[in-house]
C-alpha positions in Angstrom: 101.0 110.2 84.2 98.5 107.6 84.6 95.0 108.5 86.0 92.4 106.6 87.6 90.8 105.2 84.9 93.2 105.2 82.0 92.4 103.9 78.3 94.2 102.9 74.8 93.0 102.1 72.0 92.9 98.7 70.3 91.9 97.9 66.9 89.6 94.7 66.7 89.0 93.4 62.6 85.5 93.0 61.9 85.0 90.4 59.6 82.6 89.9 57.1 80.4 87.2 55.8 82.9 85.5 53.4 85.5 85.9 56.2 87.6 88.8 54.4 88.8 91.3 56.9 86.8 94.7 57.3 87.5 97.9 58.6 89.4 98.7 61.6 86.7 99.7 64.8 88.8 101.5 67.3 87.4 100.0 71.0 88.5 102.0 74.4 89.6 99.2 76.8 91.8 99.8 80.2 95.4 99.2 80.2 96.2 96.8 82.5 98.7 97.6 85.2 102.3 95.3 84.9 104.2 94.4 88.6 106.5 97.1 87.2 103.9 99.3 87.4 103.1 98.6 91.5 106.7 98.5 92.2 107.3 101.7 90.9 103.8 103.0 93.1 105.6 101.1 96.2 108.6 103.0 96.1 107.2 106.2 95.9 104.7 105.3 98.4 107.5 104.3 100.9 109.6 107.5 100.1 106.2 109.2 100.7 105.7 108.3 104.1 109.5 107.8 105.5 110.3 111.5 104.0 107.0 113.1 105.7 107.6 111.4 108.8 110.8 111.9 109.2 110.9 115.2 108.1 107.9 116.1 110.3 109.7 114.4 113.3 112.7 116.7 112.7 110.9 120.1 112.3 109.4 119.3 115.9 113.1 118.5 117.0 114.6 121.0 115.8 111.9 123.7 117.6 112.3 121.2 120.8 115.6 121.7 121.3 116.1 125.4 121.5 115.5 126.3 117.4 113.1 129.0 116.6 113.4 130.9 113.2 110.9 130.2 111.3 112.0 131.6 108.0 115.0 128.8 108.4 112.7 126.1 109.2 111.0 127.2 106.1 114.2 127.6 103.9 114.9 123.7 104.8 112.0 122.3 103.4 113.1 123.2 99.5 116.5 123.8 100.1 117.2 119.8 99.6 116.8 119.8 95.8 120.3 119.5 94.5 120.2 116.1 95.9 118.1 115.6 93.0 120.2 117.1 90.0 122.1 114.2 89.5 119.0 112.0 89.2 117.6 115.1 86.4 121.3 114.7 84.2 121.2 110.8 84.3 117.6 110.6 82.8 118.6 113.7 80.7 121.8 111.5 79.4 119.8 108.1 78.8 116.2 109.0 77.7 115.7 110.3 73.5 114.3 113.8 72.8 111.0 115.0 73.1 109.3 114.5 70.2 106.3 117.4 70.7 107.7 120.8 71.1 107.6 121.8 74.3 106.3 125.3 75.5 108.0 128.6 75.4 110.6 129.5 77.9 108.5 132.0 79.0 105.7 129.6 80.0 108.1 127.6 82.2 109.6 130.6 83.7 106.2 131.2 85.0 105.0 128.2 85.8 108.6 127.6 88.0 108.2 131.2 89.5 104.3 130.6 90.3 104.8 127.4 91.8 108.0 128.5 93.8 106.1 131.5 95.5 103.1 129.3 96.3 105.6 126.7 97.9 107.2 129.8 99.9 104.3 130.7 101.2 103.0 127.4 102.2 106.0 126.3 103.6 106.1 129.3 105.9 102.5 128.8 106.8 103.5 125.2 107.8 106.9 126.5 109.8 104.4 128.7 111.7 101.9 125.4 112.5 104.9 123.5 113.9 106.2 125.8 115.9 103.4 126.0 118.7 101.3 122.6 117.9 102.2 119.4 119.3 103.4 116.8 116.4 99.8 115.0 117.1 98.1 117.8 116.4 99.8 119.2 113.5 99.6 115.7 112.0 96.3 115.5 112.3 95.5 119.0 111.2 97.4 118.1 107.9 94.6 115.2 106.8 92.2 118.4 105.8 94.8 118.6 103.3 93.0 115.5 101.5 89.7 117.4 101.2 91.1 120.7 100.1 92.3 118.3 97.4 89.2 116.6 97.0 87.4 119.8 96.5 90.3 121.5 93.8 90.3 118.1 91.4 86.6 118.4 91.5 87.1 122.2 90.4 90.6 122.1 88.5 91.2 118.5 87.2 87.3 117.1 86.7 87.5 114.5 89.4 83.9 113.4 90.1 82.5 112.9 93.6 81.1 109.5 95.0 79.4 108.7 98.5 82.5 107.3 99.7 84.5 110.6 98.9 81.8 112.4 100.2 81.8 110.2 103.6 85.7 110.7 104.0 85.4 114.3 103.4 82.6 114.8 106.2 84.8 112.2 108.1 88.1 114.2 107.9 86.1 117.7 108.4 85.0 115.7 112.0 88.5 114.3 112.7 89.6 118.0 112.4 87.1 119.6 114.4 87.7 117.2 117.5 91.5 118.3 117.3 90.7 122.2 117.6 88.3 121.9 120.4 89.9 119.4 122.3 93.2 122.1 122.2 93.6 122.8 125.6 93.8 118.9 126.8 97.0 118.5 125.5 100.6 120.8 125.3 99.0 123.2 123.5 96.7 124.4 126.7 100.7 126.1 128.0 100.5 128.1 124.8 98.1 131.2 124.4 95.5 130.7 123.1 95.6 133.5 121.0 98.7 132.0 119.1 97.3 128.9 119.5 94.7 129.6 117.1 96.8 131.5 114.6 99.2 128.4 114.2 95.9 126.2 114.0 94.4 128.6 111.3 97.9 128.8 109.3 97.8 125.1 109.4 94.6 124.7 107.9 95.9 127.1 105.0 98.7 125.4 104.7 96.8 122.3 104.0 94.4 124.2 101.3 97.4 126.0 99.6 99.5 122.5 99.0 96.5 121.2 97.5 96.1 123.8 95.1 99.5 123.4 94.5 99.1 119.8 93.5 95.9 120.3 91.3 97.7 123.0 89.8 100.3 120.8 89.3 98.2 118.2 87.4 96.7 120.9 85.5 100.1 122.1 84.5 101.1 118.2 83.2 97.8 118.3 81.6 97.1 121.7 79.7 100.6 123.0 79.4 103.4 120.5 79.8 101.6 117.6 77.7 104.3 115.4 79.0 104.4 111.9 80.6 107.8 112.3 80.8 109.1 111.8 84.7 112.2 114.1 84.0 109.2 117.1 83.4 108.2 116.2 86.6 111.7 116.2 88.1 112.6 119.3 86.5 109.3 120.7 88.4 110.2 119.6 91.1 113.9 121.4 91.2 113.1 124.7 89.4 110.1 125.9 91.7 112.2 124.4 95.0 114.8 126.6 94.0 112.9 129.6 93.5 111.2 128.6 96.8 114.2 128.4 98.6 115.8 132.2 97.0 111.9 133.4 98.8 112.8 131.9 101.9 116.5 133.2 102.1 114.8 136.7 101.4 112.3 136.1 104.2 115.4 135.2 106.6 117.1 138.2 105.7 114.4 140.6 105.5 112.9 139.8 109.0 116.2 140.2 110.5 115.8 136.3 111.9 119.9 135.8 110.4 121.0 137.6 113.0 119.6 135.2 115.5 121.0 132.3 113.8 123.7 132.1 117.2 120.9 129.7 118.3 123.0 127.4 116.7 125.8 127.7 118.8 122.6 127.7 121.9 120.8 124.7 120.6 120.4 122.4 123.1 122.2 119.2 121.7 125.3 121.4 119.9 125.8 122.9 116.9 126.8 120.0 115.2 123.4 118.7 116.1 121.5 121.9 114.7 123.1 121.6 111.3 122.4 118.1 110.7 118.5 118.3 112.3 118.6 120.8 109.1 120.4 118.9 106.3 118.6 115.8 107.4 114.7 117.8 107.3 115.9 119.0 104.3 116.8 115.6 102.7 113.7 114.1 104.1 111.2 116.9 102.0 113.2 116.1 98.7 112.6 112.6 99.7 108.7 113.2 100.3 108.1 115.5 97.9 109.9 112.6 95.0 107.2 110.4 95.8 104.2 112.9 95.9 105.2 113.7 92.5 106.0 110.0 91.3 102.4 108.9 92.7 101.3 112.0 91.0 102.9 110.6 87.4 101.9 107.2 87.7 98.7 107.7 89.2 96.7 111.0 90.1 97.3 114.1 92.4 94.4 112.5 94.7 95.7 109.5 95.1 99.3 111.1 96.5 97.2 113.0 99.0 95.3 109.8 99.8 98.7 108.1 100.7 100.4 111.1 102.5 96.8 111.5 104.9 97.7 107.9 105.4 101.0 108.4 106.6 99.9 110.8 108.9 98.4 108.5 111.6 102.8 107.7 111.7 103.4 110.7 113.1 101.5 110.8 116.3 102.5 107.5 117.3 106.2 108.4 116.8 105.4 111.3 119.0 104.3 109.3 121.8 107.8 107.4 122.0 110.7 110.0 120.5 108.6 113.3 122.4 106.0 112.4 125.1 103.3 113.8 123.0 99.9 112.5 125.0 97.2 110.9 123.0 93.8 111.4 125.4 90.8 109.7 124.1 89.6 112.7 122.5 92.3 112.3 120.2 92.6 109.0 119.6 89.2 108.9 118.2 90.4 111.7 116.0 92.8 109.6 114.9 90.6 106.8 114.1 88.8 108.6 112.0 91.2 110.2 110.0 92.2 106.6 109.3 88.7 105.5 108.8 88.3 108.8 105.9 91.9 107.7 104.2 90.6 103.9 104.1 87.4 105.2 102.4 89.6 107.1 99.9 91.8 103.8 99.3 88.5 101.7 99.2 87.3 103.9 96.1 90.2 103.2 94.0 89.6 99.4 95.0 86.8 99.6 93.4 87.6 101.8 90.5 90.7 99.0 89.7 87.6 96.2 90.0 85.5 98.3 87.4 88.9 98.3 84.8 88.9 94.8 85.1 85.3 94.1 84.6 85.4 96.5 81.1 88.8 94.8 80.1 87.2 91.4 80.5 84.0 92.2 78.7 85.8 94.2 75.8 87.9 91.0 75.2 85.0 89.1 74.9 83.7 91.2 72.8 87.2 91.0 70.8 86.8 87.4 70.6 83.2 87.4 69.4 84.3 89.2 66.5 87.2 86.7 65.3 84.6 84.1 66.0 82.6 85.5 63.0 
């Protein structure tokens, strides 16, 4: 996984006077990032926002047209991970052996059944958010998510705070606050407003509990795993998904909504229809959550978030053309700014890239003022 500002060492000979070779000073320089590298960030940038769009787009279709348990709408969005087993045995089949032991079987247990039950729980929280908020708003709602994270790397995972993190999290915190008072301009003013609040709260939560999931994540990769190998980040990826999924198919059971799966056979464009709105959503999360976890490995927990609040300004202009969602002014400068907060995000790591470069220049200088000697 490579952070934000990421380092190797280098060994530079000193020489001495009569030009014999000295000892060896170890000097901390940035490692310089290959077109590999940003290919590999494109991809999972692009699976990032076509898998949260998409996926997004389909939750509010499949409620549109005549779905309603939550608990299945909750059960789709980890349900999707065997698509990614045969990725897991290929890199299992072509990449050598760890060479550090890796933790007890017990440690991974728990780490797959504590990250399963925190994904159950915040997919459910999300199900409940989509269900009686329009895409727009939901979408919007979702870029608090960055600050949560913002606030639980500074906590969890040492991420320091600058004045332009600061400015998109009071920016974002704005963006947010227009959406909830502006509720009853848009198709949320049909819905009561006592639910209407509820599924705006469970939203926010939603938000908070993903990012804790994600620092936790980083933490785990960090303190725990010790890996920077992507098939540990696969494999977490599959193992808490499943256990997420066995949570949700007890939640569907348990709240008696399987009974009331004959929606299917009453949804409004066939059943057909309803089972591949569901495969599809469920494809789409695998497909998001690969490339919040390969921005995650190549780069930082808060950088993925960075990218999927950026994808979210997607969403609400999809609306507008596949659902008739209405974007008033009141929302639309909601929307800017939720933009304007991400771009501040993006602009930092602009100029944390331009910092790398300046310390890689000046240590090689510095390299060549020694051979000079």
């Amino acid at each position: 996984m490579e952070d934000t500002v990421q380092e190797v060492e280098l060994q530079i000979k000193a020489k001495d006077g009569n030009g014999d070779s000295g000892s060896n000073n170890p000097i901390q320089i940035p490692k310089t990032k290959t077109y590999k590298w940003w290919l590999r960030v494109a991809v999972y940038i692009f699976f990032l926002l076509a898998g949260q769009a998409t996926a997004t787009l389909l939750g509010e279709l499949y409620y549109d047209k005549g779905g309603n348990s939550k608990w299945m709408a909750t059960f789709v969005q980890s349900a999707g991970f065997p698509i990614l087993i045969p990725a897991l045995l290929f890199i299992l089949r072509s990449t050598s052996p760890a060479t550090s032991s890796p933790p007890p079987i017990s440690t991974l247990l728990l780490l797959y059944l504590f990250f399963g039950l925190l994904l159950t729980g915040d997919n459910l929280m999300y199900s409940y958010g989509l269900l009686y908020l329009p895409v727009s708003t939901y979408s919007l709602l979702c870029a608090t998510q960055l600050a949560f994270n913002a606030v639980f790397s500074f906590l969890f995972n040492s991420q320091k705070f600058t004045s332009l993190i600061i400015n998109s999290l009071f920016i974002l915190t704005i963006s947010a606050s227009l959406i909830a008072v502006n509720s009853d301009s848009d198709n949320s003013s049909k819905i009561p407003k006592g639910k209407y609040i509820i599924r705006f709260l469970c939203t926010l939560g939603a938000s908070a509990a993903y990012s804790l999931y994600l620092s936790f994540l980083q933490l785990s990769f960090e303190k725990v795993l010790k890996s920077e190998n992507f098939r540990v980040v696969l494999e977490m990826q599959i193992y808490p998904s499943f256990v997420a999924a066995c949570g949700s198919l007890v939640g569907l059971f348990a709240s008696g909504e399987w009974d009331g799966l004959k929606e299917m056979n009453d949804y409004e464009k066939g059943s057909v229809s309803y089972i591949m709105t569901l495969l599809w959503t469920a494809i789409a999360w695998q497909i998001c959550s690969v490339g919040i976890l390969g921005l995650i490995f190549e780069v930082s927990s808060l950088f993925s978030n960075v990218i999927s609040t950026l994808a979210l300004p997607v969403v609400p202009v999809l609306a507008v053309i596949f659902f008739g969602d209405k974007m008033d002014g009141v929302k639309a400068i909601a929307l800017l700014l939720a933009i304007w907060g991400s771009v501040s995000y993006v602009y930092q790591h602009y100029l944390d890239d331009q910092k790398l470069k300046m310390k890689a220049r000046l240590h090689v200088s510095a390299n060549n003022g020694f051979d000079n000697v």
